[in-house]
N, C-alpha and C positions, 0 to 999 in steps of 0.2 A: 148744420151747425159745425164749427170748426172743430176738434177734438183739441182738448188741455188736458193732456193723460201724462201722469211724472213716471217717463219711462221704468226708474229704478224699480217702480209697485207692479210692475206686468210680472207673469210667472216668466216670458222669455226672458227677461233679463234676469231673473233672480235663479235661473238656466245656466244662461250663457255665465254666468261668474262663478256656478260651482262647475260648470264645464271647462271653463278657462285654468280652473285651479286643479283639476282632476289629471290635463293633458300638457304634453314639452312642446308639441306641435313642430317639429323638426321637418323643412322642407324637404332634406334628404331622403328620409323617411317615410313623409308622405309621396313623391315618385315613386319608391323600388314600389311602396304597398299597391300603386296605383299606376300601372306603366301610360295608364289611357288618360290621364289626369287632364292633361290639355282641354281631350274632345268633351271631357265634363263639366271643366269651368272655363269657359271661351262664350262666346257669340260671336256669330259671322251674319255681318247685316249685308247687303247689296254692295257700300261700297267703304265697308270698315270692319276689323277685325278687333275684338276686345277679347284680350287675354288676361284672366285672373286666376290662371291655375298656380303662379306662385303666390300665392297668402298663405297664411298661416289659419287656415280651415280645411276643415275635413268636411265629411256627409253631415255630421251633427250641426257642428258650427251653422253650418250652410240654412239648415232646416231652420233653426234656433233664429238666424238673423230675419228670414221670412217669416216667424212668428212674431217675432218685435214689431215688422213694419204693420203687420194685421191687425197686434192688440195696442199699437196709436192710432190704431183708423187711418194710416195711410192714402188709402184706395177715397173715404170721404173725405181729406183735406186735399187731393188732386184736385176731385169734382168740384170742391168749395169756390179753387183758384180759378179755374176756369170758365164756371158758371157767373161769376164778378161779384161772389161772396165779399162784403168788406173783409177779408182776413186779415188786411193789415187794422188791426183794431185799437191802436194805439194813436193812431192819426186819421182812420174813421177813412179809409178810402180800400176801393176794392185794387187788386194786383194784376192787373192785363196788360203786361207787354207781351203777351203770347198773343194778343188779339191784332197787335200792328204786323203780324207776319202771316195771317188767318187771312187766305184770299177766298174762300167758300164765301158761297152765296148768304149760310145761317146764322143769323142776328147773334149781336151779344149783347147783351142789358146792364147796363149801368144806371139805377133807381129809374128804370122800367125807361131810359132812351136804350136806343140801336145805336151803337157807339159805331160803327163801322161803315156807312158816311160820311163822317168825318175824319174818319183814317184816311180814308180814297181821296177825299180833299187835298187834304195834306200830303198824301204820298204822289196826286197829279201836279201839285204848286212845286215839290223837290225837283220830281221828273222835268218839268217844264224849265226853271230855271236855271237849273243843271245841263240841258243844253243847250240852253240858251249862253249858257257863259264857256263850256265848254268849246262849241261852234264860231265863239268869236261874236256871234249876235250883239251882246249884251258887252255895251265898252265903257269905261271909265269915263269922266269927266274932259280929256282931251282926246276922246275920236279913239282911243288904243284900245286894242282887246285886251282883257285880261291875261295875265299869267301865273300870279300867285295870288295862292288864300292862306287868309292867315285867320285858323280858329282857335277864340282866345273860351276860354273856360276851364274847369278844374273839376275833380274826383269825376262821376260819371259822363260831363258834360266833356272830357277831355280823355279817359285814361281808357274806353271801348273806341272811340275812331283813332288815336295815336294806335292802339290796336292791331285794329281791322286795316289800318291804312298803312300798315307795315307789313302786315302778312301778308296784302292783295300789290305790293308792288310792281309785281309782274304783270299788272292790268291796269297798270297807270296810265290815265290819260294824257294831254299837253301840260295840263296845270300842277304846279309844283306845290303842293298842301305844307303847312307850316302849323306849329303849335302851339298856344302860348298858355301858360297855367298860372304860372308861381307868381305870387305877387312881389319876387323878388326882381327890381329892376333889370337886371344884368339880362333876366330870360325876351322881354320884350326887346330891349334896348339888340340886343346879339340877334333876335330874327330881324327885325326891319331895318339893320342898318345896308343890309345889300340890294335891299328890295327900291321897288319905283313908285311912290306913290299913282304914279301915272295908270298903271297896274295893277295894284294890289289890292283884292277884297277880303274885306273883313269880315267874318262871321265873330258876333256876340254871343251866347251860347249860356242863358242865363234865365230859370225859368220866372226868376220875381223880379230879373235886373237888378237885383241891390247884391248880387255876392260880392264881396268886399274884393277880393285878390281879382277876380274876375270885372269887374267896374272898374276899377283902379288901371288895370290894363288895357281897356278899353280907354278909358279917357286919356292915357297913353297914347295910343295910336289915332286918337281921333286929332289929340295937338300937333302930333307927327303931322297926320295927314293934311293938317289944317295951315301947314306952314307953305305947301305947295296949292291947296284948293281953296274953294272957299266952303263955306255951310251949307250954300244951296248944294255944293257938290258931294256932300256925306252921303245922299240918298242912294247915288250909284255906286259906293264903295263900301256900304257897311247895308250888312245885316243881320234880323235879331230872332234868336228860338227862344221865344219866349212868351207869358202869359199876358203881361204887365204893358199892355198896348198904349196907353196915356205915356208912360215915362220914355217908352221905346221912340215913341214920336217925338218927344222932348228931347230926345237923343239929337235928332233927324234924320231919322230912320221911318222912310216912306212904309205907309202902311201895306202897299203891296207885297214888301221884301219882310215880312214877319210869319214866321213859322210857327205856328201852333204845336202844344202837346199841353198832356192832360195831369192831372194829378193821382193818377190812376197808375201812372208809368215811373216807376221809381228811378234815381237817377244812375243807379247802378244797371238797370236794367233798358237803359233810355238809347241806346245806339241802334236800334230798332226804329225811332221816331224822326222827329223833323233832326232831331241831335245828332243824326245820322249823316245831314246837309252834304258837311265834308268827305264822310267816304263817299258819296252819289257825285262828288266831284272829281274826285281824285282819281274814283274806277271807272267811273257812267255810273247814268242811273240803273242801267239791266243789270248792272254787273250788282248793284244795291239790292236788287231784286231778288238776286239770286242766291242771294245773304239770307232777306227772310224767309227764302223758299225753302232752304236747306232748314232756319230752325221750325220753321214749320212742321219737315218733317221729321224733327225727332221730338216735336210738342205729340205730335202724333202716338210714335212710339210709346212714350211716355205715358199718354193718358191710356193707350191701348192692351199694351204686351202684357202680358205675364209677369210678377216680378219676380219672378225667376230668370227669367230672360230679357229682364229691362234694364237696358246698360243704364243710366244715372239713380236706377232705385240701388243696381249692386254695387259700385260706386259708392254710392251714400252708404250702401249698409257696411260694408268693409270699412270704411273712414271712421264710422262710430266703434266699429269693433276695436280699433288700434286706439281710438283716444280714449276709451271709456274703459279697456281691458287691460292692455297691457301700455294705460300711462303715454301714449305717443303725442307730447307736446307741439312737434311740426310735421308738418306733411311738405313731401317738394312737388316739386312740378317742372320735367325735365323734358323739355319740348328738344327733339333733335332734328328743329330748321332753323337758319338762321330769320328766316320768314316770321317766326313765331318767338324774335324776341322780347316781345312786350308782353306775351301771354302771363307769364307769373305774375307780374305788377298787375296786369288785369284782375285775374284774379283774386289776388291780396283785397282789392277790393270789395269783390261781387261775394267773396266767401269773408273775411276776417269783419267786416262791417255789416255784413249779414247774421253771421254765425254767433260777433265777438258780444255775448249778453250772459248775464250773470243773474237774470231776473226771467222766470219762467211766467206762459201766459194766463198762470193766476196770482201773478204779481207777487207771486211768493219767490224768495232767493235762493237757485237750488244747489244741491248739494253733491255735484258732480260735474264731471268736465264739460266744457262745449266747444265753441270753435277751435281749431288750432293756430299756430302759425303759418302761414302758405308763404313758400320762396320757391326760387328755382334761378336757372336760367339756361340758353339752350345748351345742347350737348354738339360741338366736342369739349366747349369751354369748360364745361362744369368739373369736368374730369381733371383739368388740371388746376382745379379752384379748390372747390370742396369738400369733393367727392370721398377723400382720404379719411373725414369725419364722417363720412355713412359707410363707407367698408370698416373703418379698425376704430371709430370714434366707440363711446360709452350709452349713446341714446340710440333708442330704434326710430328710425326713419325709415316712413312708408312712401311709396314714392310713384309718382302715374311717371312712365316714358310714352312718348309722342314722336309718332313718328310717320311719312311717308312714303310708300312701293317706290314713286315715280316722282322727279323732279323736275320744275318748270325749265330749270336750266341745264341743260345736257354737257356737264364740264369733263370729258377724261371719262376717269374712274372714282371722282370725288364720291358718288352718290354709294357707291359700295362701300369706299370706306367708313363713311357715315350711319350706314345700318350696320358694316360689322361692330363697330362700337357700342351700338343699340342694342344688337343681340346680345354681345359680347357682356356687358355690365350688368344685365338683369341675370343672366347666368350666375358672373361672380357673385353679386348679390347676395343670390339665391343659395347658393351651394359652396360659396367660399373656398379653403384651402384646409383640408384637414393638418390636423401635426403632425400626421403619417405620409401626409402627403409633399408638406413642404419638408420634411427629412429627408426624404427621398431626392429632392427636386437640390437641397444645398449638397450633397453627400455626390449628387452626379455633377456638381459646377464644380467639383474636386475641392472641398472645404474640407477639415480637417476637424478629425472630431470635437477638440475644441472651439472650434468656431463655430462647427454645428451644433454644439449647445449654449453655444452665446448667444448665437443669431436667431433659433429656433421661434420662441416666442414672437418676434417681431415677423415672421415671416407666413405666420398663421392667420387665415381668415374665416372669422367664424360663421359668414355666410347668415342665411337664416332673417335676411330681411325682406319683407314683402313689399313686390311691385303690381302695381299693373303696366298692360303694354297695349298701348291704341295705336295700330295699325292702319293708314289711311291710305285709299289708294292712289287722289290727286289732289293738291293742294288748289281749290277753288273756290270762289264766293258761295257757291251750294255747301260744297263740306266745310269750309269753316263756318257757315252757320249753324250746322251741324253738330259741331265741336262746340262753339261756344253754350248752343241750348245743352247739348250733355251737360255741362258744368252747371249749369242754371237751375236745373232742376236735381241734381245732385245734393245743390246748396239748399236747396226749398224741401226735399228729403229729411237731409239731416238737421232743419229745423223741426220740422214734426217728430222727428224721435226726442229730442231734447226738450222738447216744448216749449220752445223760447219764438218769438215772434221778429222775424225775419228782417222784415219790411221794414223798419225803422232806423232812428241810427241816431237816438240822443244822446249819445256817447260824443259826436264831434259838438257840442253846444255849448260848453261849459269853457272849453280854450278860447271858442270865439266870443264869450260876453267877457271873459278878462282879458282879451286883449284889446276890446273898444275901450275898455276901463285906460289901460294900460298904454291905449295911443294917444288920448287925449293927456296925461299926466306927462306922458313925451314930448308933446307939443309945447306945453306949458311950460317945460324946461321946470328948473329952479332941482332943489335938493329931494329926491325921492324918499318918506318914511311910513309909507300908511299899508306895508305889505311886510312877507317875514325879512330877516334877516339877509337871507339870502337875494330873495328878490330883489330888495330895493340894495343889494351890493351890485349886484347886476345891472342894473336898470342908472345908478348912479357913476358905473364904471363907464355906463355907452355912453351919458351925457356929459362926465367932460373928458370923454375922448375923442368925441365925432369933429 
């Protein structure tokens, strides 16, 4: 049975908040009292380091947060997800995208089928026409190989392979992958105006085929296509991940070029499945492989360790600690590769549309915080972007840095600079600039003592913000699969503590039926009045201005 326990009622929480109000928890502090601090809050896995000796916990805290995740049943909501429990319960389907990355021989049951024959399916049709198109095999309509894909889809069917397929660039194959999401013309029109139709294959990437942005851009590129080919010729240029086999045919889209996945695999979680097409293109398919291999195994870790020692249970537990304690509305995520700049956006997803619920899983409305904000972007940029608002800004910002030993690309001394930075920031962070300290520091630039009590204030840093720091030692398709399942099961953590139901997402449903409302009233033209004021100012300013 899935646990619906209202965090706030466990005695750990009712703990941690006379604890929180009892202690300053000053990182300065907690070093001198503990010189060993590191070797107590770290983990060192085979081929990753997690360091969370800067937070703002001590022994108790520490204890306290492992009581929380015990009195939600933690440990039975793992089992739940994994055994193909429907826990997604609001839309009545079980949550196994842990299962498309499960190469073991031992079954998983989905209302008593073995779902993992048809993963192999699916994962030998990817393998197959991936090098098939790769190898030149498989040619367009006029005898030419392939050389550009272009995969059109939106939120999960688009924002884990634009991903994956930036941070694996160093493993790029011949074929030059393309992205198309927004239903805003300008993005299809600006990919395919360089492209050959002679060349270029489509991936549709739509599990009903009716997603509005994602159809719309499709029928885009099929009229492109269609000015150069003819309809018989769609079947070697387009294909469809999708469920919806009648319509996808109606497309003309040969039934052998359709990719199954299931309803079981959510679309945040879907870059694991046939939705994956385009990274298995972009890297090979081994290299795809070795994508699920890595989240494999940290599904492993995950269901296994100790949570004391289980990087995404501590993760989770810390994350609640700052938005539920001491009020920390954003969390960053400050990846220092440029390999890893789409991780935030990723993110933002897989966590704020997971997390972002205000209805707990007894459908009661609760009374405490839940998801936060997730931004970032990689570091060195951040620093001369943001970063000024997390050192000397008014809000606490908790923050993961990312980072790797060894670089694909051996330029100079770039790679040092980059981790000095990395160290460099969680330090200031951490420990800031006391006002004894920056007197010191204006009084030896030869300032004058009124300047040094002009300047003084601005010159202090109060330090005292907690990071973590992930540690990687190569940037590869096994460890960032790695990376991405930490996050994954992070986010599926700190749903069980909050007790809100993860899996869904009827939050984006309500923009999409007023704007069918709203396109059809556009079509129709004439004087808009049957919305507020606002609205129809708007909506009457587009039409006669267009």
């Amino acid at each position: 049975m899935f646990p619906k326990i209202n965090p706030t009622q466990t005695q750990a929480w009712q703990a941690l908040t006379a604890h929180f109000a009892q202690n300053d928890f000053e990182l300065r502090t907690l070093f001198q009292y503990n010189p060993d601090r590191f070797q107590q809050f770290s983990v060192q896995r085979e081929n990753y380091l997690f360091d969370y000796s800067k937070n703002l916990i001590d022994d108790t805290t520490f204890e306290l947060l492992l009581k929380l995740a015990e009195e939600c049943q933690l440990k039975e909501a793992i089992n739940a997800m994994f055994s193909g429990e429907k826990i997604n319960e609001t839309e009545g389907r079980a949550v196994l995208h842990t299962a498309l990355r499960d190469f073991s021989p031992n079954p998983i049951l989905v209302d008593g089928e073995n779902i993992k024959p048809n993963i192999k399916r699916v994962l030998d049709h990817m393998k197959t026409f991936s090098e098939e198109v790769i190898s030149g095999s498989h040619k367009g309509f006029t005898g030419k190989e392939i050389t550009d894909i272009v995969n059109i889809g939106i939120g999960g069917s688009d924002l884990g392979p634009v991903m994956v397929c930036s941070a694996l660039k160093h493993f790029k194959t011949r074929l030059n992958v393309h992205f198309v999401s927004n239903v805003d013309g300008n993005h299809i029109a600006e990919t395919i105006k360089t492209l050959d139709p002679e060349t270029t294959l489509f991936i549709i990437a739509s599990k009903t085929f009716t997603t509005q942005e994602t159809m719309t851009n499709a029928e885009s590129a099929k009229a492109w296509f269609l000015k150069s080919g003819e309809q018989k010729d769609v079947a070697k240029h387009f294909v469809a991940l999708s469920t919806n086999i009648a319509s996808v045919k109606d497309f003309g889209i040969a039934e052998e070029n359709i990719f199954e996945f299931w309803d079981w695999v959510g679309g945040r979680y879907s870059l694991w499945s046939a939705i994956g097409l385009s990274i298995s293109l972009a890297v090979g398919y081994d290299n795809f492989e070795e994508l699920l291999k890595g989240a494999h195994e940290t599904d492993v870790h995950f269901k296994t360790a100790d949570f004391n020692k289980n990087v995404p249970v501590l993760m989770a537990l810390l994350g609640v600690w700052y938005r539920n304690f001491f009020d920390a509305g954003t969390y960053a995520i400050l990846p220092y590769s440029q390999y890893l700049d789409r991780f935030p956006a990723y993110l933002q997803q897989g966590d704020m549309e997971s997390n972002g619920k205000c209805v707990d899983r007894n459908g009661e409305f609760v009374e405490y915080e839940t998801g936060p904000i997730i931004w970032g972007e990689p570091g060195t940029n951040g620093q001369h972007a943001f970063y000024q608002l997390i050192h000397q800004g008014t809000e606490l910002i908790p923050a993961d840095f990312i980072a790797y030993v060894n670089s694909p690309n051996h330029v100079s001394d770039h790679q040092e600079k980059l981790l000095a930075n990395f160290f460099a920031q969680t330090e200031a962070l951490a420990f800031g600039k006391t006002e004894e300290e920056a007197k010191a520091e204006l009084q030896q630039a030869g300032k004058t003592e009124e300047q040094v009590v002009r300047l003084l204030n601005y010159k202090v840093f109060h330090g005292n913000t907690p990071t973590n720091s992930l540690l990687i030692n190569d940037l590869t398709p096994f460890s960032l699969g790695q990376l991405i399942a930490l996050y994954e099961h992070k986010i599926f953590v700190q749903g069980i503590i909050w007790n809100v139901f993860s899996f869904d997402q009827f939050g984006v449903e309500l923009g999409k039926v007023l704007a069918g409302k709203i396109l059809k009233e556009l079509e129709n033209g004439g004087t808009v009045s049957d919305h507020d004021s606002s609205t129809n100012g708007l909506m009457n300013y587009w039409l006669n201005h267009k």
